[in-house]
C-alpha positions, 0 to 999 in steps of 0.5 A: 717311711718309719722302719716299723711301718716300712716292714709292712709295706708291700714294696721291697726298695724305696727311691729316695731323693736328694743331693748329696755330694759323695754319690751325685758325682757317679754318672750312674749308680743303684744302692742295695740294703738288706738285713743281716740274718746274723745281727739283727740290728746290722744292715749290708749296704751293696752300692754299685757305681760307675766312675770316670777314670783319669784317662776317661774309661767308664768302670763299675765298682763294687762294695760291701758294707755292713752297717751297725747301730752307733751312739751319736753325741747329743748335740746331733740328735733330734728332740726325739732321740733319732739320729736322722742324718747325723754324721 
């Protein structure tokens, strides 16, 4: 949903759908997004996951991210100006 749009949506979380390599190799996983009350165009990202470890134990792990709006180079950018995906 457009980020306007999906303030006003009557739901808290969204379920997105995809294959991407860095998250799909987790056997198990949830991801947790809010904004931050301190910078009003930053996001925290909370992904928790479980891994496999060498000697196979299953093990959950933790992290805390903050996202932050980024300039991204021109040639990455969609004909819009967004910069969806862009890496």
């Amino acid at each position: 949903a457009h980020p306007e749009a999906a303030r006003s949506l009557p739901w808290s979380w969204k379920i997105v759908c995809g294959a991407n390599p860095a998250y799909d190799a987790f056997p198990a996983q949830h991801q947790t997004f809010y904004p931050s009350e301190k910078a009003p165009t930053s996001l925290w990202y909370d992904p928790v996951f479980k891994v496999e470890t060498v000697d196979g134990r299953q093990v959950w792990c933790k992290r805390h991210y903050r996202c932050t709006p980024r300039s991204v180079e021109e040639d990455l950018r969609l004909p819009d100006g967004s910069s969806h995906g862009a890496r």
